[in-house]
C-alpha positions in Angstrom: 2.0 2.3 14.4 1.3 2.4 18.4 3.4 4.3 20.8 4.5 2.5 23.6 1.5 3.4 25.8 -1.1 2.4 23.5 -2.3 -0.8 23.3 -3.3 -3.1 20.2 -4.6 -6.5 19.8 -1.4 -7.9 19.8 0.3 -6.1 22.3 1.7 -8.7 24.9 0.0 -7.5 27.8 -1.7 -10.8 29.9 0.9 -13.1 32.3 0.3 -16.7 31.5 -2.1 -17.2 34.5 -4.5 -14.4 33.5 -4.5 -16.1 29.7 -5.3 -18.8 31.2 -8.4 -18.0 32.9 -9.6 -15.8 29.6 -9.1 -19.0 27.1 -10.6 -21.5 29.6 -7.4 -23.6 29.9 -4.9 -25.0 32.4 -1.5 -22.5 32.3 0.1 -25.9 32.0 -1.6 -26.4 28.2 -0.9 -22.8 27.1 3.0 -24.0 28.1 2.6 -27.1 25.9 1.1 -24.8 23.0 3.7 -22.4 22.6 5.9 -25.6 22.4 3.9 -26.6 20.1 4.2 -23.9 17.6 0.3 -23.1 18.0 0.1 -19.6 19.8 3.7 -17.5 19.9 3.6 -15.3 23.0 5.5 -12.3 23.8 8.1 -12.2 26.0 8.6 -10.0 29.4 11.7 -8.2 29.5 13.7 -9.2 32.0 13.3 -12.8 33.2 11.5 -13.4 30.1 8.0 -14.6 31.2 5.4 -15.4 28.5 2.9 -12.6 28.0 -0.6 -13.4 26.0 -1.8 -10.8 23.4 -5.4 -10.3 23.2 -4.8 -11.9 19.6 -3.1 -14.6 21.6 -6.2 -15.2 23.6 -8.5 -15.6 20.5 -6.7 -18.4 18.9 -6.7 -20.0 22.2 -10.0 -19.5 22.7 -10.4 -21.2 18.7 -8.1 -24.0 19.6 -10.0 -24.9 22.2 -13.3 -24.6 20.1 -11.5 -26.7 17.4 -10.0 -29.6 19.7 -13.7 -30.3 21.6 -16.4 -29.1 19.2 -15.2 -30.3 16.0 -12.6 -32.9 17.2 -9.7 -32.2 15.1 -6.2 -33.0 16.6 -3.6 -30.9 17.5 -1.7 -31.2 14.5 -5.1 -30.3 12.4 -5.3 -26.9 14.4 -2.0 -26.4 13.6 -2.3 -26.4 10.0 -5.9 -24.7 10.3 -3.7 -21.5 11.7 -1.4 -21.9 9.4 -3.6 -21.6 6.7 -5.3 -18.5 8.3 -2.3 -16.7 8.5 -1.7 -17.2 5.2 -5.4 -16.4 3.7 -4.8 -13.1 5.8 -1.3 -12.5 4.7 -3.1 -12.7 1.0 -5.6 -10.6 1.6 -3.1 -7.6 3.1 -1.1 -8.1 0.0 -4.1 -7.8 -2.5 -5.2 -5.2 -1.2 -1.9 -3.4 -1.3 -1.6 -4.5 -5.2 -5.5 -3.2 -6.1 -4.5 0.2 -4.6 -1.0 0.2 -6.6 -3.3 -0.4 -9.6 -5.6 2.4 -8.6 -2.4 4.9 -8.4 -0.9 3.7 -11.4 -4.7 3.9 -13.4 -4.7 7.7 -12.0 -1.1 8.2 -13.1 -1.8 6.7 -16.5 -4.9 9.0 -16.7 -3.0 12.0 -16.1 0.0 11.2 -18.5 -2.7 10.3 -21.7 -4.1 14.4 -20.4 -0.7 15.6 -20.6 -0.2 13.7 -24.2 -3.5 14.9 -25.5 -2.4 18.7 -24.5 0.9 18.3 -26.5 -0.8 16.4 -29.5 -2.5 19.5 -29.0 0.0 21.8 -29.2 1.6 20.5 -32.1 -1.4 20.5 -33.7 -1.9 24.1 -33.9 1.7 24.9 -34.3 1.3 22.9 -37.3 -1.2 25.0 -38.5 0.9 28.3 -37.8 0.3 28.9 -34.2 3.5 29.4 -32.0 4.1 27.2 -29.2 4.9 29.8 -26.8 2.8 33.1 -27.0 4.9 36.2 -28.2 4.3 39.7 -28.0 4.0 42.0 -30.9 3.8 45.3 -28.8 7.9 44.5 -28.1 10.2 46.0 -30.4 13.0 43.7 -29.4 10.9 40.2 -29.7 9.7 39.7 -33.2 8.1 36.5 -34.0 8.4 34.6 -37.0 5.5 34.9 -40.0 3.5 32.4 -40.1 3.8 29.3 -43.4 0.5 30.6 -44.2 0.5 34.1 -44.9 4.0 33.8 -47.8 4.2 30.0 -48.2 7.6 30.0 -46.1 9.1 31.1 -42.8 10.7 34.4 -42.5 12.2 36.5 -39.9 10.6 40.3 -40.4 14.3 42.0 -40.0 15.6 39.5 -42.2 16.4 41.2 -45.5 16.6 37.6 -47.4 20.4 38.8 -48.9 21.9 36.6 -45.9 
């Protein structure tokens, strides 16, 4: 994103006579091409005169280069734009979808690490670990005895007359 003091390719910067002069044609034709649907200039605030983007200037520029090197009519270069826009439009999106895929691989990565922990853990509490560490030093905290060591679970202060 630009400020409004910085300058992109397709900020709206050249008057229609200074476009002119950088694509090589008549102000006159530039008129006829925004009529035309083939370049889409900005607009001056204000009285609203046509301002030319550096991006503006290139397609003119390939317009011209279409219509007297390769002969292909207006209505050709029209759909020859068209087209471009939409291989690039394409392109921005597939690139946004391959790194969605990226993030989600990484996401699916991490949750098959956090399943194989907890497979983990229940493992070894299946085997008579405890889940959650407890101290034996504490008088107040007893922990259960492990399946193990009397076949069953038992509570050490629990007298079993209950």
């Amino acid at each position: 994103m630009t400020s409004e003091f910085e300058l992109s390719d397709d900020t709206p910067v050249y008057v229609i006579s200074v476009a002119a002069q950088l694509s090589g044609l008549h102000p006159q034709t530039l008129r006829a091409y925004d009529r035309l649907g083939l370049v889409s200039p900005g607009r001056a605030p204000g009285r609203g005169d046509r301002r030319y983007s550096l991006r503006d200037i290139l397609i003119l520029r390939e317009i011209q280069r279409l219509s007297q090197e390769d002969g292909v009519n207006l209505s050709g270069i029209k759909r020859i734009l068209e087209l471009g826009n939409e291989e690039h439009r394409s392109r921005v999106l597939l690139a946004e979808m391959h790194a969605e895929i990226t993030q989600l691989r990484a996401e699916l990565e991490s949750t098959r690490a956090v399943a194989a922990r907890l497979a983990g853990l229940l493992r070894s509490r299946s085997r008579g670990a405890a889940l959650v560490p407890v101290r034996r030093s504490d008088s107040s905290v007893t922990a259960p005895v492990t399946r193990e060591a009397t076949g069953h679970t038992t509570d050490p202060g629990d007298t079993g007359d209950g």
